[in-house]
TIGU-312170 format. One record per residue (C-alpha): residue in three letters; x, z, y; residue number from 1. Coordinates in steps of 0.5 Angstrom, whole numbers. Each point is the difference from the previous one (the first is absolute). Layout:
// TIGU-312170
 resn    c1    c3    c2 resi
  ALA     X     Z     Y  NUM
...
// end
This chain:
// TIGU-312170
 resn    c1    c3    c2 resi
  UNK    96    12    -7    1
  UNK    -3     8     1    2
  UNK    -3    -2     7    3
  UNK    -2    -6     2    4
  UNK     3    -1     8    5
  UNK    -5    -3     3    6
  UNK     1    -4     8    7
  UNK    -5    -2     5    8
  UNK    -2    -6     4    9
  UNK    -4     2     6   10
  UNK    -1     7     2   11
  UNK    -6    -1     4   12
  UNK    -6     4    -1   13
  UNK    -1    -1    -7   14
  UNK     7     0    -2   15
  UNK     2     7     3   16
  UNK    -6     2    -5   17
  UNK     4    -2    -6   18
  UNK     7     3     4   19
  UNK    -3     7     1   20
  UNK    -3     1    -7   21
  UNK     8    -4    -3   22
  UNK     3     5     4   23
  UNK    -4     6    -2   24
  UNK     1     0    -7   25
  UNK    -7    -2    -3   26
  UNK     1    -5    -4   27
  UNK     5     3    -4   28
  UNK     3    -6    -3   29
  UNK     2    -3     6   30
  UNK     4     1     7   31
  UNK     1    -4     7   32
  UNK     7    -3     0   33
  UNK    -1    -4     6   34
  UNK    -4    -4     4   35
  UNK    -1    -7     5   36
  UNK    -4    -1     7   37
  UNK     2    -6     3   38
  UNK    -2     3     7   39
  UNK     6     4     2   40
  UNK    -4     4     6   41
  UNK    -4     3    -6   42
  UNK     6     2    -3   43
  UNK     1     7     4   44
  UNK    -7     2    -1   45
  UNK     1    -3    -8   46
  UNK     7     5     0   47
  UNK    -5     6     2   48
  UNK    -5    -1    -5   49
  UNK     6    -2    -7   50
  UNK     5     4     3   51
  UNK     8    -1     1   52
  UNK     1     0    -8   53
  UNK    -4    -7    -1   54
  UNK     3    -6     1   55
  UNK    -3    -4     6   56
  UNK     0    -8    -1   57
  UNK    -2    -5     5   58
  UNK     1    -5    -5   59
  UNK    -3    -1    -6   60
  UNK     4    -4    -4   61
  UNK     6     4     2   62
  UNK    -5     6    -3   63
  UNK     0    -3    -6   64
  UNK     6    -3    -2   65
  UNK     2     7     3   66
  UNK     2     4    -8   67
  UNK    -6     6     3   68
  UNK    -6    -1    -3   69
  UNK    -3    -3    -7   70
  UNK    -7    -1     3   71
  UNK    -4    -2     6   72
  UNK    -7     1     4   73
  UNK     0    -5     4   74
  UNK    -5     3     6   75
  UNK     1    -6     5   76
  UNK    -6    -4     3   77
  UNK    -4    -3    -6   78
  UNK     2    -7     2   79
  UNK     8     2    -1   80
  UNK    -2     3    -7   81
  UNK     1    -7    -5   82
  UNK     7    -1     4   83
  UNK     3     6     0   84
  UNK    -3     3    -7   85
  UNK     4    -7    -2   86
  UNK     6     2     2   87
  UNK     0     6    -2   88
  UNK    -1    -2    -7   89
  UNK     6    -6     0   90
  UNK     4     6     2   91
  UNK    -1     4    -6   92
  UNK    -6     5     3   93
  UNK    -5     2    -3   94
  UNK    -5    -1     5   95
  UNK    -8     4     1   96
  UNK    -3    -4     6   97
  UNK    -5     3     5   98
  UNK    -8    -4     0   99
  UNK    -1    -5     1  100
  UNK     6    -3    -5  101
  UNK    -1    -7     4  102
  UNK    -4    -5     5  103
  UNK    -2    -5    -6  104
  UNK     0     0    -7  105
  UNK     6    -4    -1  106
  UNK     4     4     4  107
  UNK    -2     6    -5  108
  UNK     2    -5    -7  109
  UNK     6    -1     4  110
  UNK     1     7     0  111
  UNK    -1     1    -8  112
  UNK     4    -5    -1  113
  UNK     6     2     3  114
  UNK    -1     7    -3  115
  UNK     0    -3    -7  116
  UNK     7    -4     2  117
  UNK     4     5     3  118
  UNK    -3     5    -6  119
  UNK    -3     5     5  120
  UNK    -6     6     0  121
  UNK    -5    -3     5  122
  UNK    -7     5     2  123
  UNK    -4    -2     6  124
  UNK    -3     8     4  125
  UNK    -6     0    -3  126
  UNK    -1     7     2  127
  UNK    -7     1    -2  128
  UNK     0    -3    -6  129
  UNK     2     7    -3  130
  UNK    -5     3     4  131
  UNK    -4     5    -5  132
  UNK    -8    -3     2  133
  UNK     3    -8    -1  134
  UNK     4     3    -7  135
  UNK    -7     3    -2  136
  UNK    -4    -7     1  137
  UNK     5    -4    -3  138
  UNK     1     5    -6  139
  UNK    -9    -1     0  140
  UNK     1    -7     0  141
  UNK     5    -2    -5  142
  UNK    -3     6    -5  143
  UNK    -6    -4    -1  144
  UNK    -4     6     4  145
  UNK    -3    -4     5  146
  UNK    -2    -6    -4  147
  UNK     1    -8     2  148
  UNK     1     0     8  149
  UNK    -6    -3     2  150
  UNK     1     1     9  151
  UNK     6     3     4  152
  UNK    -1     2     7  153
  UNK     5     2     6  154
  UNK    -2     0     7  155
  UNK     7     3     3  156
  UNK    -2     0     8  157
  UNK     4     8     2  158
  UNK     6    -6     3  159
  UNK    -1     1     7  160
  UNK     4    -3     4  161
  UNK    -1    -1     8  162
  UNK     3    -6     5  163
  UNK     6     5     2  164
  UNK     2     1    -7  165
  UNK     1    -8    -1  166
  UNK     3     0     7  167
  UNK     5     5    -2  168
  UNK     5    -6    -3  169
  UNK     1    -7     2  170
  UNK     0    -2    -9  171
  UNK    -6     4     0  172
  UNK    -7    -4    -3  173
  UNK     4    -7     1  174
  UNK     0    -5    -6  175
  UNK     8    -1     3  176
  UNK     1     7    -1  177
  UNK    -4     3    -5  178
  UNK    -3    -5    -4  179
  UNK    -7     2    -1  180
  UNK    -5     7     3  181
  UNK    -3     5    -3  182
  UNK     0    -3    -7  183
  UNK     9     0     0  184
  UNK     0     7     4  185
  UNK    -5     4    -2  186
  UNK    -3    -2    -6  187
  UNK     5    -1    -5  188
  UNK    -1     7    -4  189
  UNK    -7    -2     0  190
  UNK     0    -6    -2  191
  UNK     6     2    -6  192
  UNK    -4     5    -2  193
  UNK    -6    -4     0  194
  UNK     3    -6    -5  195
  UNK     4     6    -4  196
  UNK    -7     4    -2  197
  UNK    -5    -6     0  198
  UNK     5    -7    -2  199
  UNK     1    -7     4  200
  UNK    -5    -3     2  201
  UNK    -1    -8    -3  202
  UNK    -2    -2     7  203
  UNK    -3     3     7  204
  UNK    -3    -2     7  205
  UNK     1     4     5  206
  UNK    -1     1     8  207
  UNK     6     1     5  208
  UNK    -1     2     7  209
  UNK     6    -3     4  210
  UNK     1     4     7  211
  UNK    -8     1    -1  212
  UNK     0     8     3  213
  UNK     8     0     4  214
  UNK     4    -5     3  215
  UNK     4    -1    -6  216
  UNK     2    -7    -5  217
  UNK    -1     4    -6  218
  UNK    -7     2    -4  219
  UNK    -4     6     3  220
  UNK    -5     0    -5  221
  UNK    -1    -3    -7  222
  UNK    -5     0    -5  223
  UNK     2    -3    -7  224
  UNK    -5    -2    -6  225
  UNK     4     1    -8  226
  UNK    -2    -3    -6  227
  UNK     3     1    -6  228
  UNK     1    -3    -7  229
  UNK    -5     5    -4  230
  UNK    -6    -1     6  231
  UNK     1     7     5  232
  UNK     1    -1     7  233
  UNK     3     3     5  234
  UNK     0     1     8  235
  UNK     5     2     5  236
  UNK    -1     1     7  237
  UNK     5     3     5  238
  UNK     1     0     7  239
  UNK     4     3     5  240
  UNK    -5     0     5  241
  UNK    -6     6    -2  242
  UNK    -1     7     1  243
  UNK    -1     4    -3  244
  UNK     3    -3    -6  245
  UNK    -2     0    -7  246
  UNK     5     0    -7  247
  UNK    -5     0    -6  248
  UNK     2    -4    -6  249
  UNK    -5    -1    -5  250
  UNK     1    -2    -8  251
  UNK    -7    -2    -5  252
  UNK     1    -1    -6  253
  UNK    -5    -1    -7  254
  UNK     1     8    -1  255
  UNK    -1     3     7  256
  UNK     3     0     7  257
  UNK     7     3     4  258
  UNK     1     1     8  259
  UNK     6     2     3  260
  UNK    -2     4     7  261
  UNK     2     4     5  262
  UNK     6     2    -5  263
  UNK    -6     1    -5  264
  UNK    -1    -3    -7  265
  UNK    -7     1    -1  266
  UNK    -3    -4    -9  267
  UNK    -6    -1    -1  268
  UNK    -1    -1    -8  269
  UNK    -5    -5    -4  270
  UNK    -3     4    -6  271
  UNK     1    -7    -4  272
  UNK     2    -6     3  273
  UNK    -4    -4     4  274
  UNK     0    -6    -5  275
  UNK    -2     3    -5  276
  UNK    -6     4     4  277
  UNK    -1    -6     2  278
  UNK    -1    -3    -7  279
  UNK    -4     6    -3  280
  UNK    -5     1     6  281
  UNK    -7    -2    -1  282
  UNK    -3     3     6  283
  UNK     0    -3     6  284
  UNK     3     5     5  285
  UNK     6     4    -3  286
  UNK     6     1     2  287
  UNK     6     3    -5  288
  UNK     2     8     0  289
  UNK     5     1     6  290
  UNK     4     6     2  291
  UNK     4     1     4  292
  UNK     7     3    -3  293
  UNK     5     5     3  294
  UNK     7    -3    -1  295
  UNK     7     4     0  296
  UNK     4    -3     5  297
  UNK     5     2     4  298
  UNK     0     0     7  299
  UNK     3    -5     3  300
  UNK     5    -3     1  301
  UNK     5    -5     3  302
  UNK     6     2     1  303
  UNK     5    -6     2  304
  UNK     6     5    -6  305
  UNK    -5    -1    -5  306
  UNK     2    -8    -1  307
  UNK     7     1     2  308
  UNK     1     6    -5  309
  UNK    -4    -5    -5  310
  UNK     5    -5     2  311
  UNK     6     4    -1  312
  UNK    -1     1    -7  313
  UNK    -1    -7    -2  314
  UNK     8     0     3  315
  UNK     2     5    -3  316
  UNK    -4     0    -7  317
  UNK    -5    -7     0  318
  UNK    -6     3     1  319
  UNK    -6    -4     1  320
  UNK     0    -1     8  321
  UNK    -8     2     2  322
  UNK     2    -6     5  323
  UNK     3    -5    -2  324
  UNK     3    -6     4  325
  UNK    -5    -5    -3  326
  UNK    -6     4     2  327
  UNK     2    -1     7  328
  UNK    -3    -9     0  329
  UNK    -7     3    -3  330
  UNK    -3     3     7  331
  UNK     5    -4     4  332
  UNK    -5    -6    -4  333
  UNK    -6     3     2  334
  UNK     2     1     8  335
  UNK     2    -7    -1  336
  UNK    -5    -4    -4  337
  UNK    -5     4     6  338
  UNK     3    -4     6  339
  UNK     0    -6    -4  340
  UNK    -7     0    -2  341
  UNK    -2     2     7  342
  UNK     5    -6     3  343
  UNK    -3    -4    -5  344
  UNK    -6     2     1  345
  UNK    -1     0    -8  346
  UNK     0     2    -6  347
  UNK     9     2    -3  348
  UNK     0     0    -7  349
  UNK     6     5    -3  350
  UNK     5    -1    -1  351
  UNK     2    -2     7  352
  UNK     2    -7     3  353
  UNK     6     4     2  354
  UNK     3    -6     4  355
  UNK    -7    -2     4  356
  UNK     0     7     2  357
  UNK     7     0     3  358
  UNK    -1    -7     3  359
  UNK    -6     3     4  360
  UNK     3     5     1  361
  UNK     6    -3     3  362
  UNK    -5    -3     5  363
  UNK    -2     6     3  364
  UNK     7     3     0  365
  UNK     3    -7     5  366
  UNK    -7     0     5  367
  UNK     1     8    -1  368
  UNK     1     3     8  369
  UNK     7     4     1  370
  UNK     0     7     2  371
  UNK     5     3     3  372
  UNK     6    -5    -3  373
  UNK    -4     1    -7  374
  UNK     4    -7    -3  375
  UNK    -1     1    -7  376
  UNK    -2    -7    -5  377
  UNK     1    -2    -6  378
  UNK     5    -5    -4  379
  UNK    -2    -6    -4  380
  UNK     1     5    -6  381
  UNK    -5     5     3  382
  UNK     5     5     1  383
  UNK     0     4     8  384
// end
């Protein structure tokens, strides 16, 4: 294999993305030999923007069975992503699946499983995880530079959505049709780049808001408590609902304190840790030497060919995948174990009661309002 031929399942807004840079050349160990949309009044608007030399599918297993393609996005509403990735896998293709990978967590492990099974390359597009502001922090993490962690901070508020864009889709904020709110459609670059840079959580308490600021099931507002194994603590707090919005990560460790804003990274530099300024400092008032340091950083960065390229080399030559399948039930987990603990009202230790959830889940999803046909349920295995 010289190039890898790559396929689309859905060509809504965010597969045409992927269609244009294929058909472009950017990634040049790549090109689009075909894709599937299961609505055939899209199809003359799709052959517009892939043009007449694409193979165009209303099916997706008849995509895949077709002999055109060695892998595929599958670029579909989130909540058809487990079931076509699947699929996609028992037939042999290399599979790179749009966030969220799933609703729930077990989902996701079904999804590695499978991968495992069939002996196929599995990444999720975590495109922001190659952003240079998100590499320099992981790099002053892992290096030891920023210390122990001690507090981790993201308030990501910059998501606003108004009651026309929820009424613009009848499986919109419904627990039939989408499986969760902000959480499962905003959040999921936020809530893996928080779990990859600072670690899992050993338990959390979190506060949902259900249809507090719009007329949907789903959450609109969250505010989640972390803690983790070594003692540091983390807040997240997201909504749909404010503006102007706010994306401020804020990362303090034992050595020295990171934000991320306003496509800035900004590092303030402890002279000498705090633990042992701590240990020495015999009077009173005092503080350790702090300066703030200038860092090299790339500008930033994330676009979508990035981990398709990454993807396309662990195909071709086994490298390493910047987004591997398995890290897609880590931020899943926190979405998760978020509404649990606000359906709980308590405290959810990890890793996840994973049936729980999806008993929770399930009720919400029967008493769940239809909208415009919407008729979607789960099977007593917990596939859609």
């Amino acid at each position: 294999m010289e190039k890898v031929r790559f396929g689309i399942i859905g060509i809504g807004n965010i597969g045409t993305v992927h269609a244009r840079y294929l058909l472009a050349g950017t990634v040049k160990d790549a090109c689009l030999t075909a894709v599937c949309d299961n609505a055939p009044e899209k199809h003359p608007a799709i052959r517009q923007r892939v043009g007449d030399g694409v193979p165009l599918f209303s099916d997706a297993q008849e995509m895949l069975q077709s002999g055109l393609i060695d892998a595929v996005i599958v670029a579909t509403p989130h909540y058809d992503h487990p079931r076509l990735s699947i699929l996609a896998m028992r037939n042999g293709i290399h599979t790179l699946c749009e966030k969220p990978a799933g609703v729930y967590t077990a989902q996701v492990q079904e999804m590695n499983d499978c991968a495992r099974e069939c002996d196929v390359v599995f990444g999720i597009m975590y495109n922001q995880r190659p952003n240079p502001l998100y590499q320099k922090v992981k790099d002053l993490i892992d290096s030891g530079e920023l210390g122990e962690i001690r507090r981790s901070n993201w308030i990501i508020t910059n998501w606003y959505r108004s009651q026309s864009y929820y009424n613009s889709g009848g499986w919109r904020a419904t627990w039939k049709g989408e499986g969760g709110g902000v959480l499962l459609n905003q959040d999921p670059h936020q809530l893996d780049l928080w779990q990859w840079l600072v670690g899992m959580p050993v338990r959390l308490r979190a506060f949902c808001q259900f249809g507090k600021h719009r007329d949907i099931e789903v959450e609109d507002e969250v505010t989640a408590y972390a803690e983790y194994a070594n003692g540091a603590t983390g807040v997240f707090i997201t909504t749909v609902a404010e503006t102007p919005g706010t994306n401020r990560l804020e990362i303090t460790g034992d050595r020295g304190k990171v934000v991320v804003e306003d496509g800035r990274l900004r590092y303030w530099r402890l002279r000498e840790s705090e633990t042992a300024f701590n240990a020495r400092w015999q009077n009173g008032f005092g503080e350790p030497e702090c300066w703030e340091v200038t860092l090299p950083v790339a500008p930033e960065c994330s676009e979508h060919h990035v981990i398709t390229a990454n993807f396309c080399a662990a195909v071709l030559h086994s490298e390493p995948l910047i987004a591997p399948g398995l890290d897609g039930i880590r931020g899943l987990t926190l979405s998760n174990a978020m509404r649990l603990s606000t359906w709980t009202d308590d405290w959810v230790d990890l890793p996840l009661n994973e049936k729980q959830y999806l008993r929770l889940l399930q009720q919400r999803i029967t008493t769940s309002i239809e909208k415009e046909n919407v008729s979607r349920t789960l099977d007593a295995s917990g596939s859609w």
